[in-house]
C-alpha positions in Angstrom: -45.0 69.1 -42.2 -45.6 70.1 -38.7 -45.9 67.6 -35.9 -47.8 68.2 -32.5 -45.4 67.9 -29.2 -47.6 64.7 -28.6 -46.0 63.1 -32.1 -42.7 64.0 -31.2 -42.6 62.6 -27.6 -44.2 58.9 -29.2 -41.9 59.1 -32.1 -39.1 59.3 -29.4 -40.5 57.4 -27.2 -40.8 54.5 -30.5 -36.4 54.8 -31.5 -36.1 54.6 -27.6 -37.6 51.1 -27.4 -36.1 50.1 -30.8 -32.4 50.8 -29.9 -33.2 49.0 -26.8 -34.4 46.1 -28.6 -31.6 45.9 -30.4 -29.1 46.2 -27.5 -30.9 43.3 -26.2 -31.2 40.7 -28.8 -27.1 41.7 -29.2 -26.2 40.4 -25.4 -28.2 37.2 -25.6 -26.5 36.2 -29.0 -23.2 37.2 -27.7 -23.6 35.0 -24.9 -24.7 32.1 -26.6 -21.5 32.5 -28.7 -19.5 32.4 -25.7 -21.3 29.3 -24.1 -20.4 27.1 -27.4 -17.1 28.6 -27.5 -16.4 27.4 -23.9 -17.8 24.4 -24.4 -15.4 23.5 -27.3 -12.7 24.6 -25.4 -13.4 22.6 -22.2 -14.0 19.3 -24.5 -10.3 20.5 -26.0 -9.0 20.2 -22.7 -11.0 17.0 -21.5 -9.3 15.0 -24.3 -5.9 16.7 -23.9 -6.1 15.7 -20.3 -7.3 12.1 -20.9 -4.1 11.7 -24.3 -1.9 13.0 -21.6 -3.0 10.7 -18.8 -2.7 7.4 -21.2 0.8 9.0 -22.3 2.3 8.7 -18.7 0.8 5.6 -17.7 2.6 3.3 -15.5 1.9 0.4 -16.9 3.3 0.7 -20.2 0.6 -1.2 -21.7 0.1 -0.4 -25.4 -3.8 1.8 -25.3 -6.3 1.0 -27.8 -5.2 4.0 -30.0 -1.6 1.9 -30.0 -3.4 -0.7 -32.2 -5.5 1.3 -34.2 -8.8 1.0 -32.9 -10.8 3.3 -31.3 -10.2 4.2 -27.6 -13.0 2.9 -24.9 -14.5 4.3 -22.6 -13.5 2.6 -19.3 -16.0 1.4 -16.7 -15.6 2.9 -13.1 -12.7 5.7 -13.9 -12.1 7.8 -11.2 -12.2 11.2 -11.5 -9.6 13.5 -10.1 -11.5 13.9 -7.2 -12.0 10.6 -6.0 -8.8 9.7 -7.5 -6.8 11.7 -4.8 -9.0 10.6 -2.5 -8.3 7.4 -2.9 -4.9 7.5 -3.0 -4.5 10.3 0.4 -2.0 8.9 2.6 -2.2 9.6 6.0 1.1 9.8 6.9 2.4 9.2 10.9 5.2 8.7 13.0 7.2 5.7 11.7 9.6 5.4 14.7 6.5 5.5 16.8 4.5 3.1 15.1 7.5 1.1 15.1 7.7 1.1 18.7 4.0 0.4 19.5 4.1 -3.1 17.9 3.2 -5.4 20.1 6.6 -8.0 20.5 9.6 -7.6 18.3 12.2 -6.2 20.9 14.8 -7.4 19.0 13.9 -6.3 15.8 12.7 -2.4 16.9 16.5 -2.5 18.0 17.7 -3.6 14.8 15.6 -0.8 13.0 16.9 2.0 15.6 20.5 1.0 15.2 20.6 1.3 11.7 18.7 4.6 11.3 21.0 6.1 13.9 24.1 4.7 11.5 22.4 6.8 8.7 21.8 9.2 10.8 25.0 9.8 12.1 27.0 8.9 8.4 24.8 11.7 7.0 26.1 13.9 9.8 30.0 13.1 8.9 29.3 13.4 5.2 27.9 17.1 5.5 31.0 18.1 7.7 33.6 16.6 4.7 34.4 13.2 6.5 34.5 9.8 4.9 31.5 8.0 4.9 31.5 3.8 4.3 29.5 2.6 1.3 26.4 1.6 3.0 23.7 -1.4 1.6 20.1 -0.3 2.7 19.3 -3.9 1.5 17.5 -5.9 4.1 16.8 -9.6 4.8 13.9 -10.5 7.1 14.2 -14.3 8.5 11.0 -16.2 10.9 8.2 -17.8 10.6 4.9 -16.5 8.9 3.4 -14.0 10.8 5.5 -12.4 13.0 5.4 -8.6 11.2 7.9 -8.9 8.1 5.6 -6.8 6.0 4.6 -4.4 8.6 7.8 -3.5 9.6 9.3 -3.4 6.3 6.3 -1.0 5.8 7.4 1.3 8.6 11.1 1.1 7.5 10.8 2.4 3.9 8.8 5.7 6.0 11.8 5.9 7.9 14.3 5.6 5.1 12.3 8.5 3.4 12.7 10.0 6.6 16.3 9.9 6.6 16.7 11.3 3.2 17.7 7.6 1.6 14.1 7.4 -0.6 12.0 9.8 -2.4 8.6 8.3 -2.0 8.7 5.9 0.8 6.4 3.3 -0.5 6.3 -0.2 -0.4 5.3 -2.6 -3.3 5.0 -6.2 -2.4 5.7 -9.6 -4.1 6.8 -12.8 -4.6 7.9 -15.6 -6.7 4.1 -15.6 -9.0 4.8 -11.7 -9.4 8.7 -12.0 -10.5 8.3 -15.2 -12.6 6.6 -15.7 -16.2 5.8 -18.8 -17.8 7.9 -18.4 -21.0 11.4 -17.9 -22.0 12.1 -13.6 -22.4 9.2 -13.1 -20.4 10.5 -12.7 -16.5 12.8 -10.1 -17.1 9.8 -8.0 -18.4 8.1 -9.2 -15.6 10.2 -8.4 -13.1 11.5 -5.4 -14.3 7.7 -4.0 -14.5 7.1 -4.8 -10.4 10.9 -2.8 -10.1 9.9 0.2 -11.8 6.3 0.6 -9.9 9.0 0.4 -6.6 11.1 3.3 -7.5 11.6 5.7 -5.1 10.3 2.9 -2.4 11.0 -0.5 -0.7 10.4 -3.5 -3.1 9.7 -6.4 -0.5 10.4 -9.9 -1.9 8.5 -12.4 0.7 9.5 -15.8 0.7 12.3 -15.4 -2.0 13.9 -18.4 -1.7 11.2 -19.7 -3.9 12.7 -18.0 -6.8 15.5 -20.6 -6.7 13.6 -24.0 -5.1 16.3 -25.8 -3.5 16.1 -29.1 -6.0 15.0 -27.7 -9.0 16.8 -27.4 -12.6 16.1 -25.5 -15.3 14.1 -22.6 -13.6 13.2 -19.1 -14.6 13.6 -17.6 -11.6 17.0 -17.2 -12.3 16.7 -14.5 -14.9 14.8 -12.8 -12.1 17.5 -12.8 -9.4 19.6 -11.3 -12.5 17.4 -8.9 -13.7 17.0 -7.5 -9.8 20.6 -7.5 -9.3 21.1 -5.7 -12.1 19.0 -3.0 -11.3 20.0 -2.8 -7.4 23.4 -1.4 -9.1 22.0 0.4 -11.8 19.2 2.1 -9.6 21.1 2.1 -6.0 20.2 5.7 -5.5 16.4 5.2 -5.8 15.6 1.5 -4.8 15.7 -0.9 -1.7 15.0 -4.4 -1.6 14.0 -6.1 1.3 14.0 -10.0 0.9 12.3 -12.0 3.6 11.4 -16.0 4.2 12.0 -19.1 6.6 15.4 -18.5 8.4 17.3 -21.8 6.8 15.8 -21.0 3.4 16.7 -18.1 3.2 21.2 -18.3 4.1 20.4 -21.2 1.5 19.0 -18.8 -1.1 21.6 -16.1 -0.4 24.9 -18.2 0.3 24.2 -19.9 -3.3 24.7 -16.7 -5.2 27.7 -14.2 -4.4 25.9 -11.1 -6.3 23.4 -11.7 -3.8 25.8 -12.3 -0.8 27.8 -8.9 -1.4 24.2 -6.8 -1.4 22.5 -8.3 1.4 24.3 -8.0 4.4 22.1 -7.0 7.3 19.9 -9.8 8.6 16.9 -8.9 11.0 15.0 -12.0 12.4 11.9 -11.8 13.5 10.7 -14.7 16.4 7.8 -16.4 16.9 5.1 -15.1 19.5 5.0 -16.1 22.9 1.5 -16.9 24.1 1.2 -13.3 25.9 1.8 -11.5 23.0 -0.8 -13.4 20.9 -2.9 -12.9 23.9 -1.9 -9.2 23.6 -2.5 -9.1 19.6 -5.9 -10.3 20.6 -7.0 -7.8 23.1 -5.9 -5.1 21.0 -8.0 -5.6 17.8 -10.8 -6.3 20.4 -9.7 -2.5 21.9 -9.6 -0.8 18.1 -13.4 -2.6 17.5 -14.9 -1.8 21.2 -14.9 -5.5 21.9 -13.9 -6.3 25.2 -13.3 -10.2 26.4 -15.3 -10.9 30.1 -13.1 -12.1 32.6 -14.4 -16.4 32.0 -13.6 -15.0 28.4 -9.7 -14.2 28.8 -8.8 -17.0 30.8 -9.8 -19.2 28.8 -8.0 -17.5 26.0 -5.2 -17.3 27.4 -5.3 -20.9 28.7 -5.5 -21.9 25.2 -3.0 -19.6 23.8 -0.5 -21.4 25.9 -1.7 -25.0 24.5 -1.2 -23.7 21.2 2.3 -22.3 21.2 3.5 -25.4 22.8 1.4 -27.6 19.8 2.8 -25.2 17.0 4.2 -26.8 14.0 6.1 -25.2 11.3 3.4 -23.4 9.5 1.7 -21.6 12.5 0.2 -18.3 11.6 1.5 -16.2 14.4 0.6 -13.1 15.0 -2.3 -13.9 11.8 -3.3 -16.5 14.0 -4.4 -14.0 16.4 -6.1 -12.1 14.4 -7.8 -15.0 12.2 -9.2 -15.8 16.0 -10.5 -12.4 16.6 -12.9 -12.4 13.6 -13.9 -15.7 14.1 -14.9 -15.0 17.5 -17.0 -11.8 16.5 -18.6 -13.7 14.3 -19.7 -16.2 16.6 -21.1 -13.2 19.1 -22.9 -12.1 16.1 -25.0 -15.6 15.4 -25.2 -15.6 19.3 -26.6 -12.1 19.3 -29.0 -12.6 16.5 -31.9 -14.2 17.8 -32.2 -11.9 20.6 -34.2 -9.0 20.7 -33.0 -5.4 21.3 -29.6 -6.5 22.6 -27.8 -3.8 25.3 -24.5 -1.7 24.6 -22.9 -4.5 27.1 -23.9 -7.1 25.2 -23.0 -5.9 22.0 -19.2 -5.4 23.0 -19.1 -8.7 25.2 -16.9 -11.7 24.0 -17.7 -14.5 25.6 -16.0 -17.8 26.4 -18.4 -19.8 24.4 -17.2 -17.4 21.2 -13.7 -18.0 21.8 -14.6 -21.7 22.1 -16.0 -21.7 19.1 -13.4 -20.0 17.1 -10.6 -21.7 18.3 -12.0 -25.2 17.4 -12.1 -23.9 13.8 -9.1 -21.4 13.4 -5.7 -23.0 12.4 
């Protein structure tokens, strides 16, 4: 049988188109294949990730698979996005932070002289010389206030600075977060708030309150035990700074010789003269583009000066300061609201009649 050279080029043209077909339909499966694979491989992963996650948790609380149930979901998790977002430090100078608070003379002196010690000890160990044993431990004495947390913020920076701490953080308690209810239950307690301080500064405020002066029976004891304890057992990786009322506090230490022989360096930190309140004031007015008119800081400072000489025992200090500053914007804010289209100026003016105000209610 013969064909035409028309037949021939359409048969050709027809195996063409039907290869091509083919070739086609092969690719789009294929990929398909490769999508579900992927997909099965990236839910693999997810629930790896999320086994491996509740394996290394912190807490040490037992998970839902622990008991046999089912795992939740749990509301509001933070992916790994927003979880290192969340957690970015931004770190800064701590000697110059240090030296920009406002006050404290005495206590930025304190902090100097014993970095330069480490300094200088870390200097004699690397060239072979004998180096004292040396407690990092720190007791903070004063009123409320006066910049015990903040500066035992700024020292733990500085002891990772120095080489003495991995991480540099500080976790903060007290008593409520050292203490349990029941017998068997502090030492878990407190040994929890240790471990999430590892690496860090642990800061203990008002400790004295784990042994009240009159008091019997008391659980707190187990926690002074339990901490000791793992001051020596974890010397290389933890500090403890312990801070309260200056009497309270030689009380608290002078009553038990464990704590006497670890806590030897005393830092106090006084009151707040009525400038540097003043001073605390005009600065968080600065940071928030407020700025006091000049009837404005007279009279602040007028009253200032009435209230240091009025204090009593359980003045706020430097959170006195700050307590007034909010109050006062507030006030400027009811003042402001019933006026229409209000200028720059007037936005960032604190007037007297705001401070008036706030001091009447701020204790």
């Amino acid at each position: 049988m013969k064909f035409t050279s028309k037949q021939v080029t359409t048969i050709i043209v027809s195996v063409a188109a039907t290869f091509i077909v083919m070739a086609i339909l092969t690719l789009v499966i294929g990929d398909d294949e490769n999508t579900d694979e992927t997909s099965s491989i990236n839910t693999e992963s997810s629930i790896s990730t999320d086994s491996g996650t509740s394996a290394n948790s912190d807490s040490g609380a037992p998970t839902d698979s622990d008991n046999g149930s089912a795992q939740q979901p749990k509301a509001n998790k933070l992916d790994s996005t927003d979880y290192l977002a969340a957690n970015k430090k931004i770190e800064s100078d701590p000697y110059k932070e240090l030296d920009e608070l406002i006050g404290l003379e005495g206590v930025k002196k304190e902090v100097h002289d014993l970095a330069n010690f480490v300094k200088v000890q870390k200097l004699r160990e690397e060239q072979g010389l004998k180096v004292p044993k040396i407690s990092y431990h720190l007791v903070f004495t004063g009123s409320p206030g006066t910049g015990k947390t903040t500066v035992a913020r700024i020292v733990a920076r500085i002891y990772k600075d120095l080489g003495i701490l991995e991480k540099g953080h500080l976790v903060e308690t007290d008593r409520s977060g050292l203490v349990a209810e029941y017998v068997g239950q502090t030492a878990m307690k407190t040994n929890a708030i240790i471990d999430s301080a590892m690496g860090g500064v642990l800061f203990i405020d008002e400790a004295y309150a784990l042994v009240p002066e009159h008091a019997g029976s008391d659980y707190g004891q187990e926690a002074i035990s339990t901490l000791l304890k793992r001051m020596e057992d974890d010397r290389d990786r933890l500090v403890v700074v312990i801070a309260g009322y200056t009497n309270e506090m030689k009380r608290f230490i002078n009553a038990n010789p464990g704590l006497q022989s670890r806590f030897n360096r005393y830092i106090d930190f006084p009151d707040y003269t009525a400038d540097e309140l003043f001073r605390i004031f005009e600065l968080q007015a600065k940071k928030n583009q407020y700025q006091l008119n000049a009837e404005a800081a007279y009279y602040l400072r007028e009253r200032l000066d009435y209230v240091v000489q009025h204090k009593n025992r359980n003045f706020g200090n430097g959170r006195y300061s700050r307590n007034l500053f909010e109050k006062s914007i507030q006030n400027q804010a009811n003042r402001l609201s019933s006026v229409s289209n209000p200028t720059t100026e007037m936005l960032s003016e604190l007037t007297k009649e705001d401070i008036e105000k706030a001091i009447s209610t701020t204790k």
